[in-house]
N, C-alpha and C positions, 0 to 999 in steps of 0.2 A: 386457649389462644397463646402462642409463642409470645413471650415476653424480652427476647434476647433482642438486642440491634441488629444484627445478621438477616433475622429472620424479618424487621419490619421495614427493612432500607427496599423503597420502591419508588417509582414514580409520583404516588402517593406521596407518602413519605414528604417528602421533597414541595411537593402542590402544597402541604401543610407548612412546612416551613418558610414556602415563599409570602403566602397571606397570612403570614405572621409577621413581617416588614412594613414597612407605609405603601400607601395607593405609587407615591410617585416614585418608591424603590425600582430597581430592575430587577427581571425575573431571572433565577437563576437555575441552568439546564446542567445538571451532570453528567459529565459524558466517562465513561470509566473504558478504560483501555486495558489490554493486556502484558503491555511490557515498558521500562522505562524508555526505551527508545522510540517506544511510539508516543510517547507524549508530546515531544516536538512535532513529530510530522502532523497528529491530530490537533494540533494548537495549531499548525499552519492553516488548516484546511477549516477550522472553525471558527478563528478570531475574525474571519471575514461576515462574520454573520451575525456582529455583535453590536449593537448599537443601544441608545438610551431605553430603550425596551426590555432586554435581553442581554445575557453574558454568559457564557458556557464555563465549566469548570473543569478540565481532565484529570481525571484519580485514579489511582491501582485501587482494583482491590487490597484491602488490605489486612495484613496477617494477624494482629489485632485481631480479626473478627473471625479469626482461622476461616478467610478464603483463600484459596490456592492462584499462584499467577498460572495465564494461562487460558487460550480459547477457549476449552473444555469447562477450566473452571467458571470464567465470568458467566456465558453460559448457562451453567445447568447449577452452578451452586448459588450464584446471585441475580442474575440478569433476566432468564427464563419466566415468561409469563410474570415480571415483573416493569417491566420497563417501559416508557410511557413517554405523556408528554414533558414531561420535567425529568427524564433521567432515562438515558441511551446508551448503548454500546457501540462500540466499533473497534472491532477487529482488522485481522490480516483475511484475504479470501482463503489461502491455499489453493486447493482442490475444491471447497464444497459449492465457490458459485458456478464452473463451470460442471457439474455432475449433477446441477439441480435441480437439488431434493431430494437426490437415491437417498439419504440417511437422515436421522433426526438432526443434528445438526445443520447437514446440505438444507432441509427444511426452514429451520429458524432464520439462516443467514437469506435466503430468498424470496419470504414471504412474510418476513415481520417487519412493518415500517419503521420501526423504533431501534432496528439493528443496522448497525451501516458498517459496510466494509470495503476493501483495499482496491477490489476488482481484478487488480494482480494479483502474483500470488502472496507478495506479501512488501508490507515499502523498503523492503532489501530491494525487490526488484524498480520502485519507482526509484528510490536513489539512483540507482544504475540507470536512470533512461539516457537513452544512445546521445541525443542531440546537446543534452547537458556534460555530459563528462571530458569535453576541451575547455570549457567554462572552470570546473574543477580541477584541473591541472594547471590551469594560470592562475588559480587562486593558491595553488601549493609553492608550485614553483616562480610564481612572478615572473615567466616567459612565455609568450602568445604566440610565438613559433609553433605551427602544425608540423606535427616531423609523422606522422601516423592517425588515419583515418580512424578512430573508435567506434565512432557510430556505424559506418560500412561494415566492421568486422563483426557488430553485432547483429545487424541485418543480415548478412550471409551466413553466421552460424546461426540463426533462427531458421533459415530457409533449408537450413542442412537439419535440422532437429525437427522442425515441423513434422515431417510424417509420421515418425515416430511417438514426437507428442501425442498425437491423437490417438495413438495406439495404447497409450497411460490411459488416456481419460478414456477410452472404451473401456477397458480392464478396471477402472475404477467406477463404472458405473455396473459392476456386475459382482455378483458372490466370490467373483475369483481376481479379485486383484492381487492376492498375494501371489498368486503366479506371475505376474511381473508388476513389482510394485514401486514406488517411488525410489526408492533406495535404486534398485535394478536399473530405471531407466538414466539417472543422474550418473551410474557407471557407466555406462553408454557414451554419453556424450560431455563425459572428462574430458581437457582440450591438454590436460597434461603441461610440461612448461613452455611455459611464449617465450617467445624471441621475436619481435619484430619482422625483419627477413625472414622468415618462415612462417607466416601467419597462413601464408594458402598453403602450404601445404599440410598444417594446423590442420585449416578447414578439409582438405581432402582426405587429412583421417579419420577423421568424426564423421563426412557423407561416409565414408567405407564401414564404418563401424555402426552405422546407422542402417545402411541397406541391408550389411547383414544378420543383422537382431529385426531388423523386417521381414526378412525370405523367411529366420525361424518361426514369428509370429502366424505367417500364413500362412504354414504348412500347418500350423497348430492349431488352426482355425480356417479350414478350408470354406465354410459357406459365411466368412463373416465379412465379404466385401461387400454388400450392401447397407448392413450397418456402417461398416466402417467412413462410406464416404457420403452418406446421411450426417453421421456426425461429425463429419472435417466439415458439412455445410453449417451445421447447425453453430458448433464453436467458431466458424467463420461472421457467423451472425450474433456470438454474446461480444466480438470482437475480436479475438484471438486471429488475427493474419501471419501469415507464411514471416512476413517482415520482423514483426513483434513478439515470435514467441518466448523471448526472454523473459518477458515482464511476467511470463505465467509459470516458469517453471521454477522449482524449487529456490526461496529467496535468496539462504546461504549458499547452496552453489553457484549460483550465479556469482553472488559478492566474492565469495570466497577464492573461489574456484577456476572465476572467470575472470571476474571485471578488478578488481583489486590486485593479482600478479601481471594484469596487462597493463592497467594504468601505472603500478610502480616502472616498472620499465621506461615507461613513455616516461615518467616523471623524472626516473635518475639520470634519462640522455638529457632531460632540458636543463636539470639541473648542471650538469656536466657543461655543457652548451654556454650557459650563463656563467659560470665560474669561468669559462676559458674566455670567455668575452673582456672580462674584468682583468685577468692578468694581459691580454692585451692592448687593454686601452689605460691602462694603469701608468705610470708616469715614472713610479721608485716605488721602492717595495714598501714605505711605512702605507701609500696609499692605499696600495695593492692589499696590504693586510687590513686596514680600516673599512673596503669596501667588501672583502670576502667575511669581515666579521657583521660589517650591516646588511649583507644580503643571508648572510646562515642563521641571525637568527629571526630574518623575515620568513622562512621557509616555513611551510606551515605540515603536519602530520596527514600524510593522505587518507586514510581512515577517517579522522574525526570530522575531516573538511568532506568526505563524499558522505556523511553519513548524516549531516548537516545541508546538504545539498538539498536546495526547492526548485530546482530545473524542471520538476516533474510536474510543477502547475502545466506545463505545458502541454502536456499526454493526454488519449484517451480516459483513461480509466482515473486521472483525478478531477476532470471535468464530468465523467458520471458520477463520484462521490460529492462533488460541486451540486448540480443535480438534484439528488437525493435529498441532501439537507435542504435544499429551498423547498424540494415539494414537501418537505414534512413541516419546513419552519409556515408555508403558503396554509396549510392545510391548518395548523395550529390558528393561524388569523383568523380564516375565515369561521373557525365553532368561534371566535373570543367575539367576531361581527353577528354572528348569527345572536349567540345570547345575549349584546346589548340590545340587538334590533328586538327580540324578545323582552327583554324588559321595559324597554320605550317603551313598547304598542303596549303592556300590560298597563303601565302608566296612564295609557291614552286613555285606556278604557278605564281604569278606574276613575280616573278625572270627567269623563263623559256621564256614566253611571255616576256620580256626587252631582253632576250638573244637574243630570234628569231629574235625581228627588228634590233637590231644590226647587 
């Protein structure tokens, strides 16, 4: 028998350490994550489930125990056929919830209740959700002036990438994804640099670029229009819409690539905007300079503020991580009822039998 910590850190584990506290302590759940930056977003979505009962704990693996950060590693080096009611995972989805189950992984993430993940492709893309990021630009720039639709233009570059998409996750549900593989398709649908005033015509290069990496795909694949529009149904139904397909395609392009050189723009005209606001209603210049140095260093870093962002409570996919955790935390009550109600009756009856021989 393994004597190392590595090797005994389980759900177990943990169930042991809790019944080693008082009756009226709370029970404590380890939820281990794969990257520093997911520890806030899973402190968001788990502190709501935390009451005199219960308290959740989010932890890296860690190196210490030479586990590797990392899906793969939590996974297959710690978490795998270890994870339970006192100690869970949650991850980013990527690819493996909507291909699922083609791979061992795809597997784990779909049918282990004890694993909970993103639904998107990963919370790079819930950061990015459309309806939150004018919220995040008046928390940067202190100006609620709309000068530019974000949410629209990620709607329509989804609607322009949709078909496509699906043409990933076929090719990802088969031996041959390396013939066009994620890397491949996020070339595809590079938006290149924004400009505001040029956002449709943005979008009309991406549909062009899009249509034709499609024409190649079906010539490449002549009898696979039946799969292919089985599976626009089926990913139409894990939720993935023509509207939304941003939240599922690769997290850093999105942020990177997408949503972060758009929102700077939009942030440097509000900035712009409010600065010239101030030299106008300014009086003499020592005010003018008092108010442009309490407005610069109000201004806050768009990065840390979007990456920070819980606009995504509002989304699809963190109402099904919502979800999830009740039916497992629902699930977990109902054994804790069943083995009081078990040891009652056991009670009843010994008390019954003591009666009788009396």
């Amino acid at each position: 028998m393994s004597k190392s910590l590595k090797d005994n850190l389980s759900s177990r584990y943990f169930e042991a350490a809790n019944k080693l506290n008082s009756k009226d302590s709370r029970r404590r759940i380890i939820a281990y994550v794969e990257s520093y930056d997911d520890v806030f977003f899973w402190r968001s979505v788990l502190s709501r489930f935390e009451n005199n009962r219960r308290y959740f704990e989010v932890m890296l693996p860690s190196r210490e125990f030479k586990l590797e950060r990392g899906k793969k590693a939590v996974l297959m080096n710690l978490l795998s056929k270890k994870v339970g009611e006192n100690m869970i995972a949650c991850v980013d989805a990527d690819y493996d919830f909507l291909i699922q189950g083609r791979t061992l992984a795809s597997k784990e993430i779909v049918s282990n209740p004890y694993i909970f993940h993103t639904y998107a492709y990963a919370i790079e893309n819930l950061q990015c959700f459309g309806p939150s990021l004018h919220d995040v630009c008046v928390a940067v720039t202190l100006n609620d002036h709309v000068i530019f639709d974000m949410n629209e233009f990620l709607r329509q570059y989804s609607i322009a990438i949709f078909p496509l998409f699906v043409w990933s996750i076929w090719y990802y549900r088969t031996p041959d994804y390396k013939d066009f593989s994620i890397t491949d398709f996020c070339r595809v649908i590079e938006i290149g640099n924004f400009v505001m005033e040029n956002a449709g015509e943005i979008l009309a290069r991406v549909r062009h670029k899009v249509g034709q990496k499609i024409k190649q795909l079906q010539q490449k694949n002549p009898n696979a229009k039946e799969s292919y529009l089985q599976l626009k149904q089926e990913l139409k139904d894990l939720g993935v819409t023509p509207d939304t397909t941003y939240l599922y395609i690769q997290g850093h392009q999105l942020f990177d690539k997408v949503v972060v050189p758009m929102m700077k723009k939009v942030c440097d005209r509000l900035v712009r905007e409010r600065e010239r606001e101030i030299q106008k209603q300014s009086m003499h210049s020592t005010q003018y300079r008092n108010e442009m140095s309490c407005y610069t260093k109000s201004i806050e870093d768009l990065t840390g503020v979007l990456k920070r962002n819980v606009g995504y409570m509002r989304s699809n996919p963190f109402l099904h991580i919502v979800s999830d955790l009740q039916k497992f935390l629902n699930r977990k009550e109902e054994q804790q009822e069943g083995k009081n109600c078990s040891a009652l009756n056991g009670g009843q009856q010994a008390y019954s039998a003591g009666q009788h021989l009396g």
